[in-house]
NUNUVO-827006 format. One record per residue: residue number from 1; residue in one letter; x, y, z of N, C-alpha, C, O in turn. Coordinates in pm, whole numbers, plus 50000, padded with zeros to 5 digits. Example, Ala and Ser with C-alpha at 12.3 -4.5 7.8 and 13.67 -1.06 7.14 Angstrom:
residues 2
guba torlum n.x n.y n.z ca.x ca.y ca.z c.x c.y c.z o.x o.y o.z
1 A 51319 49431 50780 51230 49550 50780 51320 49670 50780 51424 49668 50846 .
2 S 51285 49775 50708 51367 49894 50714 51290 50003 50787 51341 50114 50804 .
END
This chain:
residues 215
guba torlum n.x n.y n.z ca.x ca.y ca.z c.x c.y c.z o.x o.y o.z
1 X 50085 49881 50000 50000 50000 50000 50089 50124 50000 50184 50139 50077 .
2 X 50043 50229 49893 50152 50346 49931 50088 50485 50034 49983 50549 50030 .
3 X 50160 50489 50086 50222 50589 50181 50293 50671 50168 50409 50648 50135 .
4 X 50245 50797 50188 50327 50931 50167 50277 51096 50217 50172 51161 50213 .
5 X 50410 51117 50263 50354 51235 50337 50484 51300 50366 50550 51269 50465 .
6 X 50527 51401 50270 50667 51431 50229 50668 51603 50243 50602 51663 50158 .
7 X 50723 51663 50323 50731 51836 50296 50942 51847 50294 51034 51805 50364 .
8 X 50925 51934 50162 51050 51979 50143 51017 52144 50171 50912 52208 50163 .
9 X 51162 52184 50210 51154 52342 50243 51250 52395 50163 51342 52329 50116 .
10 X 51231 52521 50143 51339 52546 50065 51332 52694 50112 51272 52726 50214 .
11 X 51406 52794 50023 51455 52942 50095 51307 53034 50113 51292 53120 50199 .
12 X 51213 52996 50022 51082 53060 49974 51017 53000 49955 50927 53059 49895 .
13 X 50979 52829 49979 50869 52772 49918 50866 52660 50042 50966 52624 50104 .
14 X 50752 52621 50062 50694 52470 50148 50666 52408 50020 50616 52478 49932 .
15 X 50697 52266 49995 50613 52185 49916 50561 52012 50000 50617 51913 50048 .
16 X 50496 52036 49987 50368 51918 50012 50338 51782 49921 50292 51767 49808 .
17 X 50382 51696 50015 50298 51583 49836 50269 51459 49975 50331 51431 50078 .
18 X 50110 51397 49896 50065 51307 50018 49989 51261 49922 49976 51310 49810 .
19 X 49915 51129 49982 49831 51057 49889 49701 51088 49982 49711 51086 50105 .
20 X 49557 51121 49906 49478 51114 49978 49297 51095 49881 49287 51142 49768 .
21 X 49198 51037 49935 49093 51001 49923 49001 51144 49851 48909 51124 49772 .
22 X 49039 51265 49886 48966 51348 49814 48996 51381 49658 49103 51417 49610 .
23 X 48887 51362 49598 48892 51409 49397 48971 51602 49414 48987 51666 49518 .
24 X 48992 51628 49325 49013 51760 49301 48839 51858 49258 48735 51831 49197 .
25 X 48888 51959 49323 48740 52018 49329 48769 52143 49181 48665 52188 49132 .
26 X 48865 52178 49137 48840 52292 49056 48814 52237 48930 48726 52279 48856 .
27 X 48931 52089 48890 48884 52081 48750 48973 51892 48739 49054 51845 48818 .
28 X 48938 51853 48661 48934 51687 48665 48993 51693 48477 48939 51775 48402 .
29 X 49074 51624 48439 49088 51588 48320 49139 51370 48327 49196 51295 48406 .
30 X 49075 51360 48200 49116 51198 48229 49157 51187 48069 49119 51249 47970 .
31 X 49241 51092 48088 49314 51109 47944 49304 50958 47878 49351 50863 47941 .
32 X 49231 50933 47729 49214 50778 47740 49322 50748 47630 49330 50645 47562 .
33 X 49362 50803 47629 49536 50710 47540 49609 50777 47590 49591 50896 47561 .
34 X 49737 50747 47696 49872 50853 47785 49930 50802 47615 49913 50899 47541 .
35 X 49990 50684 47538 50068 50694 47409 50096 50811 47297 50184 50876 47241 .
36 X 49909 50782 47311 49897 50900 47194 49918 51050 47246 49939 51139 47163 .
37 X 49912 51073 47358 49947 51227 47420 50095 51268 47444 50142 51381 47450 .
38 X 50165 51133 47459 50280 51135 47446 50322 51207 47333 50351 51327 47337 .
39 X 50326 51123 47211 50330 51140 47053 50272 51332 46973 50298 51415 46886 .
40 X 50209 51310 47053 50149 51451 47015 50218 51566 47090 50247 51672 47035 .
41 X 50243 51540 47213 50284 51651 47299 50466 51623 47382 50466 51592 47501 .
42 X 50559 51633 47333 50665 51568 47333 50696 51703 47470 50652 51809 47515 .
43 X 50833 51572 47489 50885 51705 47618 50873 51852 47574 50783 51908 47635 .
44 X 50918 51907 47512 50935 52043 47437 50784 52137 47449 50785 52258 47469 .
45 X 50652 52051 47432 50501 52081 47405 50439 52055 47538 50497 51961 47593 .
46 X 50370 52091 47591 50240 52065 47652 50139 52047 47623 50115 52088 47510 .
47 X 50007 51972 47708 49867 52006 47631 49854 52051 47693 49935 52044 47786 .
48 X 49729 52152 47704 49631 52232 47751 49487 52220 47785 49401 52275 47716 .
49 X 49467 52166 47864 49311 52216 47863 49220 52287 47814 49245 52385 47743 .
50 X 49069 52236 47852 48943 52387 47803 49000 52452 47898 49085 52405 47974 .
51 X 48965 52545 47901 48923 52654 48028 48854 52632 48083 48757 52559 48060 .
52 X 48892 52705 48202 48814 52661 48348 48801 52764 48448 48905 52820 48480 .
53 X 48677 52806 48512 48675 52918 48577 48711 52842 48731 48709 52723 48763 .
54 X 48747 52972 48815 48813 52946 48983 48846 53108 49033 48945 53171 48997 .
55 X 48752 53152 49114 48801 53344 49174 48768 53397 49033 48863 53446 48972 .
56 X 48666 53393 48981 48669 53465 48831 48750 53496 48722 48752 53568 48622 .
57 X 48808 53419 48778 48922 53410 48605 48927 53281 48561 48915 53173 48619 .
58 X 48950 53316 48427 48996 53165 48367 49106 53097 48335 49198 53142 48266 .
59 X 49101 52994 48380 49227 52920 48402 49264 52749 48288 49177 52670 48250 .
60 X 49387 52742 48265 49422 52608 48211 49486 52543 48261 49586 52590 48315 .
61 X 49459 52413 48266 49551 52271 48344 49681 52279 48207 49634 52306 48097 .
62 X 49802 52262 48211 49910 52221 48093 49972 52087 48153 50004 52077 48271 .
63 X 49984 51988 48063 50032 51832 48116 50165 51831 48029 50157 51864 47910 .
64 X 50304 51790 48091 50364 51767 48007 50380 51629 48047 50425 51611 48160 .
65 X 50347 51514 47967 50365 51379 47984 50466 51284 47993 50461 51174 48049 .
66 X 50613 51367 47898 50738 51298 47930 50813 51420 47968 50927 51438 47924 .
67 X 50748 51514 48056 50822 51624 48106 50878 51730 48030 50903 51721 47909 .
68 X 50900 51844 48108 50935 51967 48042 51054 51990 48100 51090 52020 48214 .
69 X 51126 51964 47957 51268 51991 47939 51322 52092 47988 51406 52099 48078 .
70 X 51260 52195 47911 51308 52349 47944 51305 52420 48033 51338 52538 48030 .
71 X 51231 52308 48203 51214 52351 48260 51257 52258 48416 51189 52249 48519 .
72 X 51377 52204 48388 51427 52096 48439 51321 51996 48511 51280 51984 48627 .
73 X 51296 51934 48391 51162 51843 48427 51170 51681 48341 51085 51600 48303 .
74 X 51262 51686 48340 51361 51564 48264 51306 51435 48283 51391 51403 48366 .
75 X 51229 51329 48276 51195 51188 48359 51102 51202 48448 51085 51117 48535 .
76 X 51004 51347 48436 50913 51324 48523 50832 51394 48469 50857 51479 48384 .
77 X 50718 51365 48515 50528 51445 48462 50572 51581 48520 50625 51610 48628 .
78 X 50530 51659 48406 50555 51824 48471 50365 51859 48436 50287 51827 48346 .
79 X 50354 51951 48581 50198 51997 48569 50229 52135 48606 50315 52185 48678 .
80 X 50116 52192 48522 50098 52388 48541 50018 52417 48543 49946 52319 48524 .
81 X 49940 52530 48560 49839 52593 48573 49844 52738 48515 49923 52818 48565 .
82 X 49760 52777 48409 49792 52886 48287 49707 53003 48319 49598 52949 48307 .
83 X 49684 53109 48347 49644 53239 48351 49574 53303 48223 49631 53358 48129 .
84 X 49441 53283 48239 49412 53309 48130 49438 53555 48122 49347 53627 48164 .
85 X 49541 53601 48075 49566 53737 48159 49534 53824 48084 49600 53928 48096 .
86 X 49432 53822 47986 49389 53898 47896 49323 53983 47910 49331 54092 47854 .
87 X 49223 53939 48012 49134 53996 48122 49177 54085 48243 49118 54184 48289 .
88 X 49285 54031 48282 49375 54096 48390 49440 54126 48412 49546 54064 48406 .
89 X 49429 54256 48458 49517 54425 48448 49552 54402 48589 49546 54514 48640 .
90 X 49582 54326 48669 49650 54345 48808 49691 54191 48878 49619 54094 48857 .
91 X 49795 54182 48950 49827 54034 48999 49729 53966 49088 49671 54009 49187 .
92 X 49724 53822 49014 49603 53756 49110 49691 53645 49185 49770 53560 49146 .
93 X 49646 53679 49301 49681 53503 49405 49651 53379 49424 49538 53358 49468 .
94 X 49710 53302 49407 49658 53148 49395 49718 53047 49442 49822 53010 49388 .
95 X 49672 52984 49544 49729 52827 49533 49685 52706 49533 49582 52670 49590 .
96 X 49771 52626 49460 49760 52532 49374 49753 52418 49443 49809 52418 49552 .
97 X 49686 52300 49400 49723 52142 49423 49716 52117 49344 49627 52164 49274 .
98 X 49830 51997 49281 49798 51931 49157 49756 51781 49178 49823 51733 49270 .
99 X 49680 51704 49132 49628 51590 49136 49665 51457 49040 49657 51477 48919 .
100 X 49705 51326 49083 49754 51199 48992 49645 51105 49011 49622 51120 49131 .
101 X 49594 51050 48985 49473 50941 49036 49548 50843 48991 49594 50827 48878 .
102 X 49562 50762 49111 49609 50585 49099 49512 50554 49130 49456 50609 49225 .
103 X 49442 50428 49044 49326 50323 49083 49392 50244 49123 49309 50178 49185 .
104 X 49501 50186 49138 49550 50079 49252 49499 50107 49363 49425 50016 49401 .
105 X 49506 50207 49442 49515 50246 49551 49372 50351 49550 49350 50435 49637 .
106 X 49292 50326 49441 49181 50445 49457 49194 50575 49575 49123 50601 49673 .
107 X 49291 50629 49530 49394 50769 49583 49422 50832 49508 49442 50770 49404 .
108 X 49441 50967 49501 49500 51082 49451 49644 51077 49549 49649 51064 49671 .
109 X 49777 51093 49435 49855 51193 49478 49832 51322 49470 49737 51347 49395 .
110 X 49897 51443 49533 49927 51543 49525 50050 51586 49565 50146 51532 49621 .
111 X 50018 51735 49508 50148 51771 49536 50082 51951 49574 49967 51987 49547 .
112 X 50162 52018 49623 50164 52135 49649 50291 52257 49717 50396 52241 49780 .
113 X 50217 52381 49667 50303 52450 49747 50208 52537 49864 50096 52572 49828 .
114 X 50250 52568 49994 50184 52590 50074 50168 52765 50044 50064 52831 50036 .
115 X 50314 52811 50031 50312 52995 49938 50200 52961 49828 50177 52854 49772 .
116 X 50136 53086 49813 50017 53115 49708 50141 53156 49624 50257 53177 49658 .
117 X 50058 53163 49461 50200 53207 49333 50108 53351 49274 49987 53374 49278 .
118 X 50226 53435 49218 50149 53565 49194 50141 53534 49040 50245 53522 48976 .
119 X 50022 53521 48982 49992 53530 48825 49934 53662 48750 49831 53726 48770 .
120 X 50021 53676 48671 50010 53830 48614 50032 53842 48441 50058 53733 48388 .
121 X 50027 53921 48379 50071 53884 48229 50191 53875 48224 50208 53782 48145 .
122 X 50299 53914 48259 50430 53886 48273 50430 53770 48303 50444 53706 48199 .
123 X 50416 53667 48439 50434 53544 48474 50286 53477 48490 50229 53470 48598 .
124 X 50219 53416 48334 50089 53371 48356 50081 53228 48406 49973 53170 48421 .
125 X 50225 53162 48437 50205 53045 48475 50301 52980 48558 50423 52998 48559 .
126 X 50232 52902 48628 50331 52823 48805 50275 52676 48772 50174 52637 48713 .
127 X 50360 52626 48820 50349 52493 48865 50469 52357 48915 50560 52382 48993 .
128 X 50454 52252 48870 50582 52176 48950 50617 52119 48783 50539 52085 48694 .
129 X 50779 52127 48786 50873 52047 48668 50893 51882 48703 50936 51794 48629 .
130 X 50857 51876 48809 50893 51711 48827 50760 51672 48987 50756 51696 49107 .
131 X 50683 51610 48895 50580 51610 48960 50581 51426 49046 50583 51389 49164 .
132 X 50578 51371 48944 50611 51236 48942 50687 51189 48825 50662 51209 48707 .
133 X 50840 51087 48906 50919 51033 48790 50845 50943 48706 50761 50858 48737 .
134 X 50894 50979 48581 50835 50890 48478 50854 50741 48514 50751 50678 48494 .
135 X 50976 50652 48571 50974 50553 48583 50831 50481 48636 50762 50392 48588 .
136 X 50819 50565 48762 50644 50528 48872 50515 50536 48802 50413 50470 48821 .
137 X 50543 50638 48709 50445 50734 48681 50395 50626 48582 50275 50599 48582 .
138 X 50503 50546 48478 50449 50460 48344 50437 50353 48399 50354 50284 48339 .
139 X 50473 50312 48470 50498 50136 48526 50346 50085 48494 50330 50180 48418 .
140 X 50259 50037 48489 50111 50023 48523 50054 49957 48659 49944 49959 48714 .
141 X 50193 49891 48693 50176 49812 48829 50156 49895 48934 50113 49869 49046 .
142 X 50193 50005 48883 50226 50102 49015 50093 50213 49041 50095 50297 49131 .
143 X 49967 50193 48934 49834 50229 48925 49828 50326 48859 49715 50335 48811 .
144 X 49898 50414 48826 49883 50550 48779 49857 50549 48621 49788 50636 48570 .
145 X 49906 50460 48558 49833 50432 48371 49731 50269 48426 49768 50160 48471 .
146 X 49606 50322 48395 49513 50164 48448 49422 50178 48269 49426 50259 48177 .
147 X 49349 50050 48297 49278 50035 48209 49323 50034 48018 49254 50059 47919 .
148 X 49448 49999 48031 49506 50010 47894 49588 50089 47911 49704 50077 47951 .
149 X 49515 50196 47875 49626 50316 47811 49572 50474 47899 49640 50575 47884 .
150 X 49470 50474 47969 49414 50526 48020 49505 50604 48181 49583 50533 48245 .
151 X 49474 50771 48230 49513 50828 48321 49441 50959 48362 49402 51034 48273 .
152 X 49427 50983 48460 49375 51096 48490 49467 51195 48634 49526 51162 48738 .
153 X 49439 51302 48576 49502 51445 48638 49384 51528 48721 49267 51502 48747 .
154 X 49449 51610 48743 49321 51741 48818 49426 51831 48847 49547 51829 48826 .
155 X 49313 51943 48923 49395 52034 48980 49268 52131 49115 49146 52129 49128 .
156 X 49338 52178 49163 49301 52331 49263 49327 52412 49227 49449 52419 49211 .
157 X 49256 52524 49189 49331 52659 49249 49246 52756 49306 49152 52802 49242 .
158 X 49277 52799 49441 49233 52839 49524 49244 52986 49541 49334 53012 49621 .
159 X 49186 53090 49495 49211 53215 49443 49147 53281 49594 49036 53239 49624 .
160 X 49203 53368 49676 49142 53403 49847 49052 53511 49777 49081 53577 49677 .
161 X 48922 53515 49862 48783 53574 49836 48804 53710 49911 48847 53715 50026 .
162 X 48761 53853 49815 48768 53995 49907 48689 54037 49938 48685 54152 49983 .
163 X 48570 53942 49926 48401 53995 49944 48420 54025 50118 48496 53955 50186 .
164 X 48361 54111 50163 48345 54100 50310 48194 54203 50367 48141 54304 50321 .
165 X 48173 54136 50458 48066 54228 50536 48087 54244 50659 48126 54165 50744 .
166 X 48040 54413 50666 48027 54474 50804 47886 54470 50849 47788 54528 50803 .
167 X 47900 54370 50973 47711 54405 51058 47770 54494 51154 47890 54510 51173 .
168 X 47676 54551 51214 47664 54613 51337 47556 54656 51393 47488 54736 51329 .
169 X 47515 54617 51519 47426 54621 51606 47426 54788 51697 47519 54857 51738 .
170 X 47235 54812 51704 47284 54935 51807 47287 54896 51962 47338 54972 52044 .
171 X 47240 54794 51993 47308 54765 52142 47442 54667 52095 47489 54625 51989 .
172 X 47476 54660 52259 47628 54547 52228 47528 54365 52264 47445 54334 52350 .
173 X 47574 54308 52178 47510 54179 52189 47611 54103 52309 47714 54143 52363 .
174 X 47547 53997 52322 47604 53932 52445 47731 53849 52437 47710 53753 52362 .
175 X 47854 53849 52486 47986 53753 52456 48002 53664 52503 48116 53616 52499 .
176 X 47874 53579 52590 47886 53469 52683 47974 53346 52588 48055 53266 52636 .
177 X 47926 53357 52411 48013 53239 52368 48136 53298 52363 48231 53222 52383 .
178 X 48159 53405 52342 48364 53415 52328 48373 53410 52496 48425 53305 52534 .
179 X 48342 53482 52584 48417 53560 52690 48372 53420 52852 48262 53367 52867 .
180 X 48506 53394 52952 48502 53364 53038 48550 53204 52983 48552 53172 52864 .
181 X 48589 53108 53107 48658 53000 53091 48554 52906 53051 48450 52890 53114 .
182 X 48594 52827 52913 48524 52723 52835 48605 52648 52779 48698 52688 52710 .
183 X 48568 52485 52810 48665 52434 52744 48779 52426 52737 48850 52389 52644 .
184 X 48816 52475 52884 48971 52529 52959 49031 52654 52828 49132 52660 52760 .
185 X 48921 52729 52840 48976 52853 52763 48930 52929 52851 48829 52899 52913 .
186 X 49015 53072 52877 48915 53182 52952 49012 53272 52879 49135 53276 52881 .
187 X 48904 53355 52801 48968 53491 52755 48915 53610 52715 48801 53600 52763 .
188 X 48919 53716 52660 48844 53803 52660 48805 53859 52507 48894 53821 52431 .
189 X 48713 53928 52444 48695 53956 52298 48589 54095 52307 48474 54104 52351 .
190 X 48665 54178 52257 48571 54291 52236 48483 54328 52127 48371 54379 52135 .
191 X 48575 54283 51983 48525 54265 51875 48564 54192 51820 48677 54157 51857 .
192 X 48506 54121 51702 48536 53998 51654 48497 54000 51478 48419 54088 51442 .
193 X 48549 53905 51374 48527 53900 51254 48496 53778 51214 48573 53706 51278 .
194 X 48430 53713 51146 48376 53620 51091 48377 53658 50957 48336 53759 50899 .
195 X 48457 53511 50903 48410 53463 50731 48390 53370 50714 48351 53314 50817 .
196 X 48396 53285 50598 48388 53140 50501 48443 53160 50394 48444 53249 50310 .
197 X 48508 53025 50415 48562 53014 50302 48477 52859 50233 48447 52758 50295 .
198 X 48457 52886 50107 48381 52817 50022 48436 52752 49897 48471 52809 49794 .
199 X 48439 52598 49928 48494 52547 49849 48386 52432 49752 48349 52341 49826 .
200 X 48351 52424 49664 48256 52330 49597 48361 52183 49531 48467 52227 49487 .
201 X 48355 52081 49522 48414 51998 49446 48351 51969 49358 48267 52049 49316 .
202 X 48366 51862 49307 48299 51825 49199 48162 51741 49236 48076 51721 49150 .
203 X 48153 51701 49351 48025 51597 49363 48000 51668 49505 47906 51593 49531 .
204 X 48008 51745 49611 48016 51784 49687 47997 51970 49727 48008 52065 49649 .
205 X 47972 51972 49850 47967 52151 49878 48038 52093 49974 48015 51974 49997 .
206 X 48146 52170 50057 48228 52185 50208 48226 52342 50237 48253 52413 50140 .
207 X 48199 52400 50348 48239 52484 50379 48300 52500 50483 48251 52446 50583 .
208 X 48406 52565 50496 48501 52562 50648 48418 52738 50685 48367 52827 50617 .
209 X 48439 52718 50795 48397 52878 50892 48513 52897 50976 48579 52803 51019 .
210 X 48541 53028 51002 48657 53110 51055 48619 53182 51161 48501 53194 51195 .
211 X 48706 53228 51213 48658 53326 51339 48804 53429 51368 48902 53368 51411 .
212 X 48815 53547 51351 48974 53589 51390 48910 53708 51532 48849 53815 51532 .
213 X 48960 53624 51630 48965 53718 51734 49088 53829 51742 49202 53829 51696 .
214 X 49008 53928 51824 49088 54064 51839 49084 54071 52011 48982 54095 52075 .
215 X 49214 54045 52070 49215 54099 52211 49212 54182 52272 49217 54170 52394 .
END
């Protein structure tokens, strides 16, 4: 069974790679001949995706299948994520997961960086040069090409939301849930902010809720 749960650090970047049970929620591609994508899209080329919306812009998955050369990506799947920047006159924030589906193991790898990447018309595109070595990546034993000739990819990108709202009350409402010892907490809150963050997958709604106290 594989196992993995790997963070490298480096001067400016966290990267992340783990195997796990969740699909990718922004966009899913499955590819039914990896040969023929090979043949067509050589180290040197990428494919591209449709477009795909995520934070209101549009975005492309790029696969390089025997890796991108030019981008020291030599023996391994290189994945990106393309900016569509035609539209956009100012830098947008994003971060990424990229997605491998092994049916051996009915698991997604991933991979990530924990830094968001700044996409702009100058730099419309981020992603990883060596995602998975080609050796793992072609083997079929190893799950990641199943069903013949058959593979599938995905991706995230997680663009942070600036929508916000101000309530305010004309009396002061009551702080019995922030204020006094709960839960071996005792502390104090005068004002407080609440958001969500909203994530849809593909077969699914999740929403996480936030709270940033002010002491």
């Amino acid at each position: 069974m594989l196992r993995m749960l790997k963070t490298e650090k480096s001067s400016d970047s966290t990267i992340t790679t783990k195997f796990g049970r969740r699909p990718p929620s922004t966009y899913s591609m499955k590819i039914q001949s990896l040969s023929q994508l090979k043949t067509l899209f050589p180290g040197t080329d990428g494919y591209k995706s449709r477009a795909f919306s995520s934070g209101t812009y549009n975005w492309k998955l790029v696969i390089y299948p025997t890796g991108n050369q030019k981008d020291n990506g030599k023996r391994s799947v290189s994945m990106y994520v393309e900016l569509d920047s035609k539209s956009v006159s100012s830098t947008v924030l994003a971060y990424l997961t990229f997605f491998v589906y092994n049916k051996k193991e009915n698991k997604y790898f991933t991979i990530q960086d924990d830094e968001g990447k700044q996409f702009n018309a100058v730099r419309p595109v981020h992603g990883f040069p060596q995602v998975l070595p080609l050796d793992t990546f072609n083997d079929p034993k190893n799950g990641y090409v199943f069903d013949g000739d058959e593979c599938e990819f995905g991706v995230d990108v997680m663009v942070p939301l600036t929508n916000w709202e101000v309530v305010s009350y004309a009396q002061v409402l009551p702080l019995d849930t922030f204020n006094g010892p709960k839960n071996g907490y005792d502390f104090h809150v005068d004002r407080c902010e609440f958001g969500v963050d909203a994530m849809v997958p593909l077969t699914r709604l999740k929403i996480l809720f936030h709270v940033q106290k002010f002491l």
